[in-house]
N, C-alpha and C positions, 0 to 999 in steps of 0.2 A: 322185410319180415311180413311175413302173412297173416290175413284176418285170423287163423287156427291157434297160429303160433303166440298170436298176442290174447288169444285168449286166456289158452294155459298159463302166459307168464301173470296174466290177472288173476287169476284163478291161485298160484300160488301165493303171490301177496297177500290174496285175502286170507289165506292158509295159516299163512305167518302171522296176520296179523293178529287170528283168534288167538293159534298158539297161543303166542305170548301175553295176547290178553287172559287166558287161563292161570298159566303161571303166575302171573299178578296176582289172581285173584288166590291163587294157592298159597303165594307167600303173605297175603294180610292175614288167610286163617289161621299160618304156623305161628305168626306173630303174633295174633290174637290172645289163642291159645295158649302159649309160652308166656306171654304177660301178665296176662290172668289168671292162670292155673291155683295161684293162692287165693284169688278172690273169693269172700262168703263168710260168712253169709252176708249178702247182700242186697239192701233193697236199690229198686230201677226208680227214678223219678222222670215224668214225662211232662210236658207242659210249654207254652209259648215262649217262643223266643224275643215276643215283645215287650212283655212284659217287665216295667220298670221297678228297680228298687223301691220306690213311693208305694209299689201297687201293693193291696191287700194280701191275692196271691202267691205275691214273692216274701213276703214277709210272713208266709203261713210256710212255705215249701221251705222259707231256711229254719225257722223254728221247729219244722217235724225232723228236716234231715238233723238240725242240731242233734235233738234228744233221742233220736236214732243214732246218732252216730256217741254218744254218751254210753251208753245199752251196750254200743260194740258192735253195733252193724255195721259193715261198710257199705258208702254210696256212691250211685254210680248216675250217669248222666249220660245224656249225648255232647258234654262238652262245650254247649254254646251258650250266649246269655239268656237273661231273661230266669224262667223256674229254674233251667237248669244248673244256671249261676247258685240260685239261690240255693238249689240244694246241694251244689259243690261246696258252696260259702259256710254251711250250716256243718258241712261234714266235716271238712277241715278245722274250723272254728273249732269243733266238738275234739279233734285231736285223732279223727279214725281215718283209717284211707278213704280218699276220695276221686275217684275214677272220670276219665274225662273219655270216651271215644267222639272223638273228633271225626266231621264228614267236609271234602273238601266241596263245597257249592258257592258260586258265584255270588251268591248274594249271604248276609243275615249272620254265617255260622265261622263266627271269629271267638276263638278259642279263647272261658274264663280264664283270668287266674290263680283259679282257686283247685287247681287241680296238681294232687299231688302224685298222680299216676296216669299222666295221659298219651292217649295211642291217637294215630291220624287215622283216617278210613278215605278209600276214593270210592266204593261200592257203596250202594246204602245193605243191598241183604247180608252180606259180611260184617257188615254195624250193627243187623239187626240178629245176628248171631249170637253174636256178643253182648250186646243188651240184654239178650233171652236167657244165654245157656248161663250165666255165672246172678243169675238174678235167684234170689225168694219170693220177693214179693213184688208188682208193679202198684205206681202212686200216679196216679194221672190227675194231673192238675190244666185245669181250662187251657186247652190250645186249639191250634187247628191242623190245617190237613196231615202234616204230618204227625202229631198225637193224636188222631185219629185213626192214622195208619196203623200207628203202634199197637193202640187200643183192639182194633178189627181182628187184628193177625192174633194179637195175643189168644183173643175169644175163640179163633178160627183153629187157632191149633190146641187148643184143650177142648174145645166141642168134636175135633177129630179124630182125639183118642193121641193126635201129634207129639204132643207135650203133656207130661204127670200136671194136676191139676195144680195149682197158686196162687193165692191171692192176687186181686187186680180189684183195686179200692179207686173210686171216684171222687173227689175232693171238689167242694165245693156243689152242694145242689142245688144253687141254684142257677148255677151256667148247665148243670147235666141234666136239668130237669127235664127239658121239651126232648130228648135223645131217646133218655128213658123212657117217656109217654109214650114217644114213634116206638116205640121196640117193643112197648107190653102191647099198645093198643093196634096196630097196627100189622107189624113183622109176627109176633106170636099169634094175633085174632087174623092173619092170612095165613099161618101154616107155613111159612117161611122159615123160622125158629118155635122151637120149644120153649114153653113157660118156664123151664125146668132150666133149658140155659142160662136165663137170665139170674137164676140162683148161683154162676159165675161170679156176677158183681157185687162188690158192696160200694157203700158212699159215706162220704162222711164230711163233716165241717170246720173240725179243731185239727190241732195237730194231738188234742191227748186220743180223741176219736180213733185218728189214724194208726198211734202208737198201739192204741188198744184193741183195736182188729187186729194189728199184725202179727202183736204178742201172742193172743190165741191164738191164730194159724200157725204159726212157729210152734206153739208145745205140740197140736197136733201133728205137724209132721215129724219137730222130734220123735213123738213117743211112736209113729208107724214105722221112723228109719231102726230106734232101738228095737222095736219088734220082729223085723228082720235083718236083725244082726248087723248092720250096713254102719258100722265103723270106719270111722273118716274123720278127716282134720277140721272139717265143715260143720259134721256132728260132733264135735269137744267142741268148739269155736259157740257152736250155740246154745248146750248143755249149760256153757260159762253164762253166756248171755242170759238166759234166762233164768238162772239162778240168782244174777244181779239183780233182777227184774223182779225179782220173787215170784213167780210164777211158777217153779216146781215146787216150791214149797207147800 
């Protein structure tokens, strides 16, 4: 066989190999998608996966999913310990769905038990699909690089017109504080970003804090989706909500 010949047949391998790496990747969206399809409203919890039961933040991230998940929200996680235990733990506790999207990585991301609707992932942008498209609102609790990720993208696609705008609430300021300083003093006083982005974010300290930013964001998008007509199982699901909630009242 010839230097030519063994090219092409390399060349083919590699062919096959995206192939079907494709298709992989097309069958976690159908599943996604198909799993999820009732999910919402609900809110995304992001946050360290070191983060021990003892910790402050994990016992703040179960008590907001709790009395979210009371309200009628459901929650949703990336499925591994740490906040996102806690806000599985809190959701479930609470008696509402509790969503786990699992990511298969070698290290850290061993799936709660507190999930009573959970998907595996071997991509992360496929997870991060999923995360985005069946979410209301994101809750970002102290992590690192990867809720950091979370955080960036989320900003990056509602600052590019990507994604309709959403709450994305910062929990805890005084782990967000020096991020915050870097991005007014800094990012916006270099012309990097707009002052006006940073009216993206809110922060907060409690879980009633939390509850009660969300609360408002939710009547407001309710009353923009009734105003144009956009009748869906999503909007009754939060209509109820927030009637519990007493907020249309």
């Amino acid at each position: 066989m010839n230097s030519e010949e063994l090219r092409i047949i390399e060349e083919l391998k590699i062919r096959q190999g995206d192939t079907w790496r494709v298709l992989k990747i097309m069958s976690e969206f159908v599943q996604g998608f198909d799993a999820l399809s009732s999910v919402g409203p609900a809110i995304t919890f992001f946050g360290s996966s070191r983060l021990k039961e003892e910790d402050h933040y994990y016992k703040m991230a179960y008590r907001t999913a709790f009395t979210l998940g009371k309200l009628g929200f459901h929650i949703v996680t990336g499925g591994g310990p740490g906040i996102m235990e806690a806000a599985n733990r809190g959701g479930k506790d609470a008696g509402t769905l509790s969503v786990g999207l699992n990511i298969q990585i070698p290290t850290e991301q061993i799936p709660n038990p507190y999930q009573n609707l959970s998907l595996n992932f071997d991509y992360f942008f496929v997870r991060k699909v999923m995360l985005l498209r069946y979410s209301t609102a994101y809750l970002i609790f102290p992590g690192g690089f990867g809720t950091l990720d979370e955080l960036f993208e989320a900003l990056t696609l509602i600052q590019t017109g990507k994604s309709p705008a959403f709450p994305i609430i910062l929990f805890g300021r005084e782990y967000w504080a020096k991020l915050l300083d870097f991005m007014h003093k800094t990012m916006a006083d270099h012309g990097t970003i707009d002052k006006s982005d940073l009216e993206l974010l809110s922060i907060c300290d409690s879980p009633e804090e939390a509850v009660d930013l969300i609360l408002r964001e939710m009547k407001k998008m309710y009353q923009r989706l009734k105003e144009r007509g956009e009748y869906s199982q999503m909007l009754s699901r939060l209509e109820v909500i927030l009637n519990n909630a007493g907020v249309l009242r």
